[in-house]
N, C-alpha and C positions, 0 to 999 in steps of 0.2 A: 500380501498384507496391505502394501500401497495401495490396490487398486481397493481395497475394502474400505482404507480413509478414505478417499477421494470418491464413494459413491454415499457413502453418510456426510460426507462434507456438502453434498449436492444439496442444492436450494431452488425449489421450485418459482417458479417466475410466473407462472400462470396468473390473472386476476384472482382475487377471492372468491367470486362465484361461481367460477371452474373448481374450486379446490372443493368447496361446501358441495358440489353435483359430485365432484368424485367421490366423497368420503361419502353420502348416500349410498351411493352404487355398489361400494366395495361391503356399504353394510346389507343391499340388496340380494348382493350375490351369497354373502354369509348367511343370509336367512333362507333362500332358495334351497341351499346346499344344506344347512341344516335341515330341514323340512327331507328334502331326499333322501337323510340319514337316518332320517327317523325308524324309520322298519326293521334298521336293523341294533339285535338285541345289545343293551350297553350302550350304547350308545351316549358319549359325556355329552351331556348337555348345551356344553361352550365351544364344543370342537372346530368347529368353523370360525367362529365369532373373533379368537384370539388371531387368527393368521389377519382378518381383515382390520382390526386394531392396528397391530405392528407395522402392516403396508399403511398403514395412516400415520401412524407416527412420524416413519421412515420418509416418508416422499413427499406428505401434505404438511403435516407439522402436528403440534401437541395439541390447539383446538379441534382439529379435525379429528382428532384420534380418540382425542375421550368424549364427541359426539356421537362416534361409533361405538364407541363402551357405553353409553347412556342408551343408546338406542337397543345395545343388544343384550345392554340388562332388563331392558326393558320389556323385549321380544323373549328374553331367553325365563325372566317370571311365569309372563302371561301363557306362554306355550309350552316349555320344556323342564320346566324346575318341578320336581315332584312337590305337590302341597305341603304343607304344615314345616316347611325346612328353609325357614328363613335365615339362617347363616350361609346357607351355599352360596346365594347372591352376594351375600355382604362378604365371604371370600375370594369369590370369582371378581366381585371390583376390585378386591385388595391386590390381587395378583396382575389385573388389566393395567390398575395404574399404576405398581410398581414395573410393569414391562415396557411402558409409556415413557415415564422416568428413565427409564434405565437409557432407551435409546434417545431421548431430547438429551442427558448427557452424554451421551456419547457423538452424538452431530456436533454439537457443541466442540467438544475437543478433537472432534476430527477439523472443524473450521479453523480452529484456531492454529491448529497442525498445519494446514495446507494454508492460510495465511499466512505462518510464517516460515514456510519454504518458499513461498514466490515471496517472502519480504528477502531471504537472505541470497531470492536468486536475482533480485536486483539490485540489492546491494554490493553483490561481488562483480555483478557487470559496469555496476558505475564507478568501482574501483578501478576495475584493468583501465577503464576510459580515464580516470584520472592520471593513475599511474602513466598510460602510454602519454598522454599531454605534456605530463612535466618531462618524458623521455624525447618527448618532439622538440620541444621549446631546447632543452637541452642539445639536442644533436647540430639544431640549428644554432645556436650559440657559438657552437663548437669548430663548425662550420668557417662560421666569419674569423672566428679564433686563428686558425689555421690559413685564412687567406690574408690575415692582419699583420703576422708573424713576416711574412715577406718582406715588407715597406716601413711598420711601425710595431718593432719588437715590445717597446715599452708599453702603446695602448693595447698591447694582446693580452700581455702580461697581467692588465687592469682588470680586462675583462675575464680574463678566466679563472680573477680570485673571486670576482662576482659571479661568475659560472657557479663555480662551487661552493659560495656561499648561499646562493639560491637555492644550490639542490639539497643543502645540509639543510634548510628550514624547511625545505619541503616535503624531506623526510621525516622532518619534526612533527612537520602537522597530518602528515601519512599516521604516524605513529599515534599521535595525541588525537584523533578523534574515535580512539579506542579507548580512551583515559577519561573517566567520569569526571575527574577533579579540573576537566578543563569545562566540562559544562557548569560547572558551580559556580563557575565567575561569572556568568550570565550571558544572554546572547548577542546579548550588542557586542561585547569582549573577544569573544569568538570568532564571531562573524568578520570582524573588522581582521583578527589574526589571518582567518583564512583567504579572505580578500588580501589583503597585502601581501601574502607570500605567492598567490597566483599574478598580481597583476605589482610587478615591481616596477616600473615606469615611473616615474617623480614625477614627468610631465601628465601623467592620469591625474584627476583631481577625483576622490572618493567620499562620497555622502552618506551617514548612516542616520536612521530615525527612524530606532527601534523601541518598541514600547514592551516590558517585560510584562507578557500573558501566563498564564495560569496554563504553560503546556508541558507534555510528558516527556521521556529523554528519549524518547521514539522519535516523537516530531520534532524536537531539536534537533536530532540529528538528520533529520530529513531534510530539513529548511536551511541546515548546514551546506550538504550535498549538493542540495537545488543552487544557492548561492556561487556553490564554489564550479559545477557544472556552466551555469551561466558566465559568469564569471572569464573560464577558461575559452567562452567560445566567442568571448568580447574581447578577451585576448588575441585569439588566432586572428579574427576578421576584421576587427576595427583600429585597434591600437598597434600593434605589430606591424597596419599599413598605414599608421598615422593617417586616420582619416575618421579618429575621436578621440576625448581629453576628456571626458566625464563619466560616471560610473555611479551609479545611486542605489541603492537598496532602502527599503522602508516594508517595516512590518506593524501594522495595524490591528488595533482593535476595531470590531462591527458590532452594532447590536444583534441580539441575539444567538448570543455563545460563539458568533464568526470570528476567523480573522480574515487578512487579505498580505498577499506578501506582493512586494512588485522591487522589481530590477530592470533595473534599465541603465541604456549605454546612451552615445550621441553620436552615435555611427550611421552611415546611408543602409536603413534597417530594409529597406526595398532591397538593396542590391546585397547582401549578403547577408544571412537571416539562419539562425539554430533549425528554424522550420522550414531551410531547401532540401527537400530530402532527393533532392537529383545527385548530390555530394554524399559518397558513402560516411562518411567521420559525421558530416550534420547530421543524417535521419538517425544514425546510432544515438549522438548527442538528444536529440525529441524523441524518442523511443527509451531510452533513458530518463528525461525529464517527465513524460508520461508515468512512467513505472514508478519513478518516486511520489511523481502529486496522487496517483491513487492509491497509496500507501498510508495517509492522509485524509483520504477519504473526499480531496480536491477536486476543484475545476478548473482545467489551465486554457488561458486564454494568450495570444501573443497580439500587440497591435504594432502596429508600423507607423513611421511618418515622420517626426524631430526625432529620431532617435528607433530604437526595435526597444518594445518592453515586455516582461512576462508579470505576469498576473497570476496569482494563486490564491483563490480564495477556498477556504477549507474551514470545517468545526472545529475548535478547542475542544482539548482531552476531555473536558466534562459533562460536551453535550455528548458524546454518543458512546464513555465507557460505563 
């Protein structure tokens, strides 16, 4: 049954003028083949015509397919309709383009089926990465915890009610970006919760300038993701080695229905960078980041130089639903 979505989910890439030569052909062959059928007796009138419709529907799309039905109502008047029975045609379209319909809705929902299985299969890969992050930072904590306990019982003590009060918020926000009523606060609100519960540092200084656009709880929660992804890996590599103290996020309106999102740290983005994929945890982290900006329908770009920044520029919900 999967493999049945996932061949009506296909979407032809050819130019247009490949598509327009195919749906000719498939309606040349229908005509060929009906002419060959001709001799023998009975013979339906449409018999060929309706397979090569459907292959146009299915592969080319819905113009291609009712130029094939125009063509072979048109062939199937002049040569094969018995005289004086002008409703045959006007049923034989009725049927052409209810089979038409039938399968443009059905691509349709197979697309939308198989987008969102790979929406939910990168959503659960960006979780285990988040998930394993706060279990990293965690062990590491825990780590120092236990070589502190030797020499200075008291700051271990400190630290590992901050241990786990860290890990209690961050199960919080584990939790809460499954909660609608944390998007209703808005996304500057959000964003800044989830930034603080990854990046607890007081010595980090964090910037927001966020402009509240006109987008859907898809793409909030995508730009959440994106956020908190970047984020964690500004933690691992820049702050962690104390070798940056800033952290900025800004989400942007563009003309023309765009936005643009950007993050950026103040770390030596040359020497340690989300996009070294020679580091197994980095190329998951960009292979991740990927999976989410095309879910968005984005372009990511990363620059290097004062700092490593990412770049997401993508449509608002309203130019392309």
């Amino acid at each position: 049954m999967w493999r049945v979505m996932q061949m009506l989910a296909w979407r032809s890439s050819q130019p247009a003028l490949i598509r327009w030569l195919e749906a000719s052909a498939l309606f040349g062959v229908a005509l060929a083949a009906r002419f060959w059928l001709g001799t023998l007796q009975g013979a339906v009138p449409f018999l060929t015509f309706y397979p090569a419709i459907l292959i146009a529907a299915l592969v080319l799309g819905w113009k291609e397919a009712t130029f094939v039905l125009v063509l072979s109502l048109s062939a199937g008047s002049y040569f094969f309709f018995p005289p004086g029975m002008l409703l045959l045609p006007t049923g034989y379209a009725f049927v052409g383009t209810l089979n038409i319909a039938i399968i443009i809705a059905l691509k349709a929902l197979a697309q939308k089926l198989a987008e969102a299985n790979d929406r939910q299969r990168v959503l659960f890969q960006e979780l285990q990465h988040r998930v394993a992050n706060t279990l990293q930072s965690a062990i590491g904590k825990l780590g120092t915890i236990r070589r502190r306990m030797e020499f200075n019982p008291t700051e271990a003590i400190n630290m590992l009610d901050e241990t786990i009060e860290r890990m209690t918020v961050s199960a919080d926000i584990h939790r809460r970006l499954n909660d609608l009523s944390l998007f209703n606060q808005g996304l500057e609100p959000l964003l800044r919760d989830v930034v603080a519960t990854v990046i607890d540092d007081p010595s980090v200084t964090l910037k927001f300038n966020v402009e509240e656009l006109d987008l859907t709880l898809d793409q909030t929660s995508v730009i959440a993701m994106l956020v908190i992804e970047t984020a964690n890996n500004s933690l691992k590599h820049v702050f962690q080695r104390n070798i940056g103290s800033r952290f900025d996020v800004a989400l942007l309106g563009l003309p023309g229905g765009r936005a643009i999102l950007r993050i950026k740290d103040d770390g030596p983005g040359a020497v340690d960078t989300i996009a070294d994929t020679a580091s197994p945890a980095r190329g998951l982290g960009m292979h991740i980041l990927q999976g989410l900006v095309g879910h968005i329908r984005g372009t990511l770009s990363i620059r290097h130089g004062d700092g490593t920044e990412i770049a997401v520029e993508f449509p608002i919900a309203r130019s392309y639903v």
